[in-house]
N, C-alpha and C positions, 0 to 999 in steps of 0.2 A: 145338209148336203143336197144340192141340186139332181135334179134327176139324169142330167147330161154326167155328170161326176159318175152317178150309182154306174150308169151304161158302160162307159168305160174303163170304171172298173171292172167291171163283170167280163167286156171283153177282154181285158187284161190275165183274167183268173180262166178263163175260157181257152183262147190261145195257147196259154202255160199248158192246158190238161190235154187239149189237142196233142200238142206237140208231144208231151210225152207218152199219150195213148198210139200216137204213130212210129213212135221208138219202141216199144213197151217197154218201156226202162226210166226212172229221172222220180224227182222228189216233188209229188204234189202237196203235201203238207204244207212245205214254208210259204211255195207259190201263191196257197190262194192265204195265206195267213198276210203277207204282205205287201200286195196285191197295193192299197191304200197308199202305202209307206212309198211302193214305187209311181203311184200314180204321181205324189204331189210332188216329188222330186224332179220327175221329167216334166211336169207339166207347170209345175210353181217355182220351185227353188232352182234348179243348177243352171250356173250360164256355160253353154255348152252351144256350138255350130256343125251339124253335122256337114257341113259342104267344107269344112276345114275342123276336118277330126282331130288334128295334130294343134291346131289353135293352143299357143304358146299360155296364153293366158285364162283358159278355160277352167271352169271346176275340175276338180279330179272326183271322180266316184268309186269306191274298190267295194265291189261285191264278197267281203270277206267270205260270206256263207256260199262257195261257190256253186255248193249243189243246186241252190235258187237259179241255176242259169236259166230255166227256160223264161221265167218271168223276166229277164232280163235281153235274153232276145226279144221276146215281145215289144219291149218298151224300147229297143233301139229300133226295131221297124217302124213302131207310129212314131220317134221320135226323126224321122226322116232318115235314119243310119242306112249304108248301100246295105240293104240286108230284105230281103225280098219275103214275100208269104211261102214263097216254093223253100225257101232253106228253112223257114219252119216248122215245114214239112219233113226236113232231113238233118232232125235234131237226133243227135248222138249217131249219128251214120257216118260212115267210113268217105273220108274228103270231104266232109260238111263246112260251112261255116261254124255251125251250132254243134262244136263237139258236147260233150256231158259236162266238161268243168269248164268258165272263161277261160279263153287263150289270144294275147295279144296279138299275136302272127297270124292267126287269122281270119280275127275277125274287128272290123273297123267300130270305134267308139267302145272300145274295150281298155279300160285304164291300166288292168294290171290282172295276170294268172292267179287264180285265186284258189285251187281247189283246194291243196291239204290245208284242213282245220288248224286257222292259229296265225297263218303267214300275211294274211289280208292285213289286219289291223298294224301290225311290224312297216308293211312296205306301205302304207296309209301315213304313218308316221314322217317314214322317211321322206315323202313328198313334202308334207307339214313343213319338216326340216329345209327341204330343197326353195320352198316358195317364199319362209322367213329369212332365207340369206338372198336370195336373189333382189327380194325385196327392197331389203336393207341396203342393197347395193348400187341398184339401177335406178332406183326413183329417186324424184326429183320433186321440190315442192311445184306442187301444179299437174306433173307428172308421173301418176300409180301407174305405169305398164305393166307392174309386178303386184295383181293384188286379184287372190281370189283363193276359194276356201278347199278342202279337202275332206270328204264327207266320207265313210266307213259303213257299212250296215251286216251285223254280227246277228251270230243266235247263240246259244249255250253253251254251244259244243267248242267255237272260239274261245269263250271268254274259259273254259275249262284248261286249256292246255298254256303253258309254262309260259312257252313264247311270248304272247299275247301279253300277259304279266308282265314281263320284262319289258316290254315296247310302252304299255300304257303307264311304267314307274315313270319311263323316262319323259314321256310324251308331257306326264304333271310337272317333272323335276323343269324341264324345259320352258314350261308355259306356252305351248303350242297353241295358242287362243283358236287359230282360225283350222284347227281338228275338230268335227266334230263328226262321234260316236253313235249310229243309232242302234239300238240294240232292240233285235226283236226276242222280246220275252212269252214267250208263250207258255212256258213250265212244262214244255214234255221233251225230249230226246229220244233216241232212236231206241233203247232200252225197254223206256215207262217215263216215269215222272220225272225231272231232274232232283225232286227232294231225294230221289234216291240215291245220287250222289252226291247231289251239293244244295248246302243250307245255308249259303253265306250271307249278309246284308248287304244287296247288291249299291243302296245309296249311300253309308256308311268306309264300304269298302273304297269306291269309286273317287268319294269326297279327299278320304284321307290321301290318295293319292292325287289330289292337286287338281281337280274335274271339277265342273261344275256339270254337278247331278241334275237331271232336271225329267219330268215325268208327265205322260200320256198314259190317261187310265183306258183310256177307249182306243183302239188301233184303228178304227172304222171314223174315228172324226177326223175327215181332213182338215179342217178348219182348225182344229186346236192344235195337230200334228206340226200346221204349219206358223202356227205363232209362235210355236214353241222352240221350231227353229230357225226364226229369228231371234226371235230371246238367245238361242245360243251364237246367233253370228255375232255380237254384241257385247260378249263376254269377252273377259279378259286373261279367261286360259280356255283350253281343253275344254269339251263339253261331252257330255254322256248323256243322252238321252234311252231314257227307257221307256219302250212301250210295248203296253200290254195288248198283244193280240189271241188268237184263235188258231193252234195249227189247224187246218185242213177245214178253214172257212168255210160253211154253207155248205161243205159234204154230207152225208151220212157217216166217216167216219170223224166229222169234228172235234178237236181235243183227246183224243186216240194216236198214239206213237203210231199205229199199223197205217198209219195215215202219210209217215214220214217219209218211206222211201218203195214204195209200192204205187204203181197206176190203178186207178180207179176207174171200176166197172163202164165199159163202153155204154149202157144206158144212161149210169151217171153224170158221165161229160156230155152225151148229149140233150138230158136233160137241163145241164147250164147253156149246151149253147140255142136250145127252144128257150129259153130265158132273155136272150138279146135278140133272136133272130137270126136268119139269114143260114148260107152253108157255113160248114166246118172251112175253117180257117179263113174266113172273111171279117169285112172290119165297117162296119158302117161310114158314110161319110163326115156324118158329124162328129164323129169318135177321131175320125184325123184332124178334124178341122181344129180341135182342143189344141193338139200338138201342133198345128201349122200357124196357131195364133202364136204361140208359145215360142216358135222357132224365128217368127217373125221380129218378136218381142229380143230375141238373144241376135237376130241380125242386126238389129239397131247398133246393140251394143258393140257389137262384134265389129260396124266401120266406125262406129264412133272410136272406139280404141287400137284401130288399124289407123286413123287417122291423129291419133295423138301422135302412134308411136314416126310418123311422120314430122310432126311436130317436133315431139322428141329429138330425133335425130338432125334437125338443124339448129337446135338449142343447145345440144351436147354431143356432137358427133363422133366425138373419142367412145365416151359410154356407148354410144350405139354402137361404133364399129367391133366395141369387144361383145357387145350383148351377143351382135348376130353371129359372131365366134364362140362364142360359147355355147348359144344353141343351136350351130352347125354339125358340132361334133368333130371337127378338126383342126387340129392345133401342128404347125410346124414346130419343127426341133429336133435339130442335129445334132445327136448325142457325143459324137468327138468334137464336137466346137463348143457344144452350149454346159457340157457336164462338166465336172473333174475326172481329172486322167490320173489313171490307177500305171504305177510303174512294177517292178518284177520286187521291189525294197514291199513293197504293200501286202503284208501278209495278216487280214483281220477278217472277223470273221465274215459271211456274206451279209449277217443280218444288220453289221456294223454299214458295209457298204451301200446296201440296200438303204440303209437309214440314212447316211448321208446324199444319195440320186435320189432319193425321194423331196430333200427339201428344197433339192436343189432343179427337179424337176416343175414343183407347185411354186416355187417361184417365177415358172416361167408360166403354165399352165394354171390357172385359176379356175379349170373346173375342176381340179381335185381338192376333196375334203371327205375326212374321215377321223379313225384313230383305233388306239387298239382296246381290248378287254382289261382296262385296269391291270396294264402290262406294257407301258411306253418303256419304262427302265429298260426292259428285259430284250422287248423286239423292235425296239428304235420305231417305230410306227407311229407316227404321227403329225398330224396337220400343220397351217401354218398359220399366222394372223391370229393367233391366242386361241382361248376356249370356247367353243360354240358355246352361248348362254345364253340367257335373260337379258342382259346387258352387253353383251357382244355379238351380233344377230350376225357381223362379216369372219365371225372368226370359223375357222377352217379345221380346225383340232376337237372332234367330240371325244368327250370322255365318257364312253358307253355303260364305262362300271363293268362287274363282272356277268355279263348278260351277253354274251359268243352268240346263243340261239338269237336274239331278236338282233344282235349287231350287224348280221349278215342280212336279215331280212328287209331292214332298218336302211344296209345299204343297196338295194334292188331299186327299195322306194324313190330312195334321191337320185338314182341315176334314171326310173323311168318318168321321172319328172319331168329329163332333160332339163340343159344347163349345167348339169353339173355330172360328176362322176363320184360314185360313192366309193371309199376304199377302206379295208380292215385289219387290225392286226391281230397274232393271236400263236399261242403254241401249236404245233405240229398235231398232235395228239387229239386235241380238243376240236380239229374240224369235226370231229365224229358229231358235234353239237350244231354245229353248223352245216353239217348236208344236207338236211330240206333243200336252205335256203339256197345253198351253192345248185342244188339240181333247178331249182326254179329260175336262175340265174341261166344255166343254159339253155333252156328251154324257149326264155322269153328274148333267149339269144341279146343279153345285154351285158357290156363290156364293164361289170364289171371287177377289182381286184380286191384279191384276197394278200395277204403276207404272209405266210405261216414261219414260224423260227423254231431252232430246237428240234431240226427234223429226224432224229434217231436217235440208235441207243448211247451217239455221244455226248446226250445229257448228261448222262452219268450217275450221280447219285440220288437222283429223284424217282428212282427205278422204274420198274414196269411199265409203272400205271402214267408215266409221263414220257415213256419211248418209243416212241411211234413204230412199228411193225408191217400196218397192212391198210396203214393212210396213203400211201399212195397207189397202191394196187385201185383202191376202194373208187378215187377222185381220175383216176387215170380211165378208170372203168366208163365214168359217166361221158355220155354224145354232148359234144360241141363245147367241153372243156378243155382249156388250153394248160396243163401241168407244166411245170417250168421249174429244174431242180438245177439252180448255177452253179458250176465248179470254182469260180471267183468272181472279183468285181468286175472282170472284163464282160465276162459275159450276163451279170445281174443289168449292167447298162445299157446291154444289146436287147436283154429281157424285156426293158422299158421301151424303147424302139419298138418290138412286137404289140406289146400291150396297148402300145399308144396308136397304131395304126390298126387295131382292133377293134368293129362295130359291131361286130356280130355274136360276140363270144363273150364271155367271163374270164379270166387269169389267175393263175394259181401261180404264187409265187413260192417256192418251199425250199428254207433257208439254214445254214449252219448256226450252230450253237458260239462253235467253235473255231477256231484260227486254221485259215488255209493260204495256201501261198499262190500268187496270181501268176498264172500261168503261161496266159498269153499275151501278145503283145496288142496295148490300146487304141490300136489303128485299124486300118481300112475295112474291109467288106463285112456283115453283121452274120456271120459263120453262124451264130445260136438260132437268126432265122430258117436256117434248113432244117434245124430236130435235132439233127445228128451232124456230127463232123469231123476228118482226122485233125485232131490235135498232136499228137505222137507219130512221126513217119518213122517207118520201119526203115534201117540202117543198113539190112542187106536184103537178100531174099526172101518174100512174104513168108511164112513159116502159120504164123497165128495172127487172131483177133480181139483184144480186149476190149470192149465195150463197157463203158461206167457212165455215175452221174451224179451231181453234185460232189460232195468232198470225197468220193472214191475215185475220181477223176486224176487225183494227184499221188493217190496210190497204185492207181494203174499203169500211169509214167514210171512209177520207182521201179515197178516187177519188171516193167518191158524194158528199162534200162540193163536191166540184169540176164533179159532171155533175148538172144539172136532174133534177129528178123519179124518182132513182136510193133505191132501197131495198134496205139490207143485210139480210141472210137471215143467223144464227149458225145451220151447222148439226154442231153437239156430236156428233150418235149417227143416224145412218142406223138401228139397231138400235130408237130409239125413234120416230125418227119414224116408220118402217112401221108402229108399231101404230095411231097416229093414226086420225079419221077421216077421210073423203074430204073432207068440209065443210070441215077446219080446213087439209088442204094446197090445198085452191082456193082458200081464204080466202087464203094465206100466197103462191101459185101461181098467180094469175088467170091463166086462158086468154089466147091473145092479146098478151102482153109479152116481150116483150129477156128473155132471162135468160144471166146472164153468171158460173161461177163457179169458183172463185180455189183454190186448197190447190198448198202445194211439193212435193207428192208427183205417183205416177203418178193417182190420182184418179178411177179407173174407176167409180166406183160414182157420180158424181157424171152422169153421163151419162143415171141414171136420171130425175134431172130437167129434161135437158134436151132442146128440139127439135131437128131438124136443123140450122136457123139460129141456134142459139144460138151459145156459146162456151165453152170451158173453155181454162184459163190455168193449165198443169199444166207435171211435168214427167217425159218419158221417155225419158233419159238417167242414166248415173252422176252425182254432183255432183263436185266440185272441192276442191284443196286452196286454202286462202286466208283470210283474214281474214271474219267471216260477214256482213257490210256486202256486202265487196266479192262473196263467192259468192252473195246474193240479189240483188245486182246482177247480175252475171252472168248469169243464169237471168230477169232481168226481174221480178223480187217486189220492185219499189218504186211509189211514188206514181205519178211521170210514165210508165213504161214501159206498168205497167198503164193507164193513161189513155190514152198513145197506140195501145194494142193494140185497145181500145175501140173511139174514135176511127175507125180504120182500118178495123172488121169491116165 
């Protein structure tokens, strides 16, 4: 190693401790352990442009270990990123760039939110996923505009949790050749030793799942570090490298857990930084000049493949005009001209209808591809163009197997790829598997969709443990989630209209088991985009309010058939109707009325509109095994019960 390398490593490790001794908060252990790993990445391997951070064809890099942030601001500052020495001075500060964990939103040359342990590797994948279809799809012999690699960097505590498992089974079964896995192995966690909890064969384990193992005994040689990942860009699956480093490098407490998540002694850091020179948080010039060679080196590239794709596009201007469509992120489509039209004879269930606007939507929109948890039969969910495989690089249909946790995570990754939009299917009940991912989905405010089917207790005889109760309370809870419970296929289509003009947000589709009858009529204005809306006009004078959602939506018509002056309320998305204005829910809400309303769930959020005197006709219990007639029985979700409940307030 040269001695320009040691320097800026050391300001690397330096930086990192600054920044968190100016928080006093952040993980200096992994910082200075990997310090090396980050150098040669920014400096040797990734092709990356910070003056076009969005660069379509860039490496992807996900900090799975996200606690390693400060090292990673670091290296987006020398690495030219808008990210100044002043915000690394306001690491983990309130409006920072440099919160505590990576976040996309605000901070530039940041691939993907990575804090909760497990989720990095999952959405790492799904990139993998996004760049082998894109690939297979846009290029042209002469012409790679689609080729570049997707690199991951893990410590223990990743490879510990389930997730992670589920992402790297698929990531083998797959052959994701151009993934590759570094894994900082240091052998401690935040506990003690990792032997403490896990003894497993990390090249054995890695192998059999379809990786090509490959190993660094010294984490301090960059020169081997970097042959080594070449050897892996070369390989013809998935690659896992393992290297052995040193938590809390060059410390006093070196190879010590107390090292992992605690600031170290303000003499200590600034005995590293009398080691390079100069004040706290400075950076020599020859320490940038590594990086500006570096940056130099990736601008070549960067107009040499601006100027392909110029080429490109007088060679194949169809491809190109759908490329630049597809990584726009907007796709026209008039859901009464371009879907199927649902008549009032249309009585199936929503997940049936869903399953039909969906294939009928990816037929128009070719950035959807997904599929559900080894459950297509069940929840009609899925892709189009055959099975994403080995042999099918354009097919549009993943078969995730039964792996919910990494399938949601899996789809974060392909949609922040861009190009593409990642979508999933999956029972009601089993989001509980999937809400990391769906919170990180709103978070990193990316569009995209979930299906859920089977959404209550009118499963029926799979009892309890598969009738969803307090899933939608749960997902309704979460900021900048879009929930979407349709009463028919009128309004599942209006659903896709939302979804689809949706950049900012994730979608919750959440769907009948069961057979319901279509309501309203499949024409004009997109009534589900409000939140809420009267479906039922009241026949005389206002009197009461029922408010319902998905399939209680057509038993609240039956009741108010039956009581004077009763007007039903469909309300699809709490999510939409709060943006509303105040005029259009008094309009919909007069002061002064009954209001009474209906869902077979726990149905908390429903209380927001109503008064003391009102009523809600919920439920907060487990459900029942039984036949689903007699378990909405059960529970009072039929005509006369709701009537007499009424009645009775």
């Amino acid at each position: 190693m040269e001695n320009i390398d040691r320097l800026a490593i050391q300001t690397l490790r330096t930086l990192s401790l600054e920044e968190i001794n100016a928080a006093n908060s952040g993980h200096p252990g992994i910082a200075l352990g990997i310090a090396p790993i980050m150098y040669t990445l920014y400096t040797k391997v990734l092709k990356i442009y910070p003056f076009d951070e969005k660069w379509y064809n860039r490496d992807r890099f996900v900090l799975a270990a996200g606690h390693a942030s400060s090292i990673l601001y670091a290296s987006l500052h020398l690495a030219g990123f808008p990210l100044e020495l002043e915000d690394l001075k306001q690491f983990r500060k309130l409006n920072s760039k440099t919160p505590g964990h990576p976040e996309i939103t605000l901070t530039k040359g940041i691939d993907a939110s990575s804090g909760p342990l497990g989720q990095g590797i999952p959405e790492a994948v799904g990139m993998a996923i996004a760049e082998s279809h894109l690939r297979e799809k846009f290029n042209k012999d002469g012409y790679d505009i689609v080729n570049h690699y997707t690199y991951v960097l893990c410590g223990d505590g990743d490879l510990q949790e389930g997730v992670t498992q589920e992402a790297i089974s698929l990531a083998g079964h797959l052959k994701l050749s151009k993934l590759i896995i570094l894994y900082d192995s240091n052998d401690i966690q935040l506990d003690g030793k990792v032997s403490l909890a896990n003894t497993e064969k990390v090249k054995e384990k890695y192998s059999s799942m379809g990786f090509e193992y490959l190993f660094v005994s010294d984490g301090e040689d960059i020169d081997v570090l970097y042959k080594t990942i070449k050897k892996a860009q070369k390989s013809d699956k998935p690659s896992f490298i393992e290297i052995k480093t040193k938590i809390g490098h060059g410390s006093s407490l070196e190879g010590s857990n107390k090292v992992h998540g605690n600031p170290l002694p303000s003499e200590e850091v600034k005995k590293f930084r009398s080691e390079i020179g100069g004040e706290a948080f400075t950076v020599k010039d020859e320490v940038y000049n590594i990086y500006d060679n570096r940056n130099k080196l990736n601008k070549k590239q960067y107009l040499k493949e601006m100027k392909a794709l110029e080429k490109y596009q007088e060679a194949y201007p169809n491809e190109y005009l759908q490329f630049l469509k597809q990584f726009s992120d907007e796709f026209d489509l008039d859901i009464r001209k371009d879907l199927p039209t649902f008549t009032s004879d249309y009585n199936k269930a929503t997940r049936v209808s869903n399953g039909e606007i969906l294939e009928s939507v990816s037929k128009i929109d070719y950035r959807l591809i997904g599929g559900s948890a080894d459950l297509v039969s069940s929840t009609k969910v899925k892709g189009l163009d055959g099975n994403f495989d080995e042999t099918n690089r354009l097919g549009r249909n993943i078969n995730f197997g039964v792996r919910e946790h990494a399938m949601a995570a899996i789809c974060n990754g392909i949609t922040l790829h861009r190009g593409l939009r990642g979508f999933c299917g999956g029972f009601f009940v089993f989001s509980d598997y999937m809400k990391p991912a769906i919170r990180l989905s709103a978070i990193m405010e990316l569009p995209v969709l979930y299906m859920f089917t089977h959404d209550s207790i009118a499963v029926g005889e799979d009892g309890p443990t598969h009738q969803p109760i307090e899933q939608l309370t749960m997902l309704r809870s979460v900021p900048n989630l879009n929930v979407i419970r349709p009463c028919d296929a009128v309004e599942v289509k209006e659903a896709y209209d939302v979804y689809l003009k949706s950049f900012n947000n994730p979608t919750v589709f959440v769907l009948t088991r069961q057979n319901v009858p279509t309501i309203r009529e499949d024409k004009g204005e997109n009534l589900l985009a409000y939140g809420a809306y009267i479906i039922h006009k009241e026949t005389e004078d206002l009197e009461r309010i029922i408010l319902a959602s998905g399939s209680e939506v057509s038993l609240a018509i039956e009741v108010a058939k039956e009581l004077k002056g009763t007007r039903v309320i469909s309300v699809p998305s709490f999510f939409l109707f709060e943006k509303q204005s105040k005029e259009y829910k008094e309009k919909l809400l007069p002061v002064g009325i009954k209001r009474i309303a209906i869902e077979a769930s726990d149905a908390t959020h429903f209380y927001k509109y109503l008064n003391e005197d009102d009523m809600l006709i919920n439920i907060n219990t487990f459900g029942e095994s039984a036949s689903a007639n007699k378990v909405m029985d059960y529970f009072g979700f039929t005509k006369d019960k709701v009537l007499e409940k009424i009645k009775n307030n």
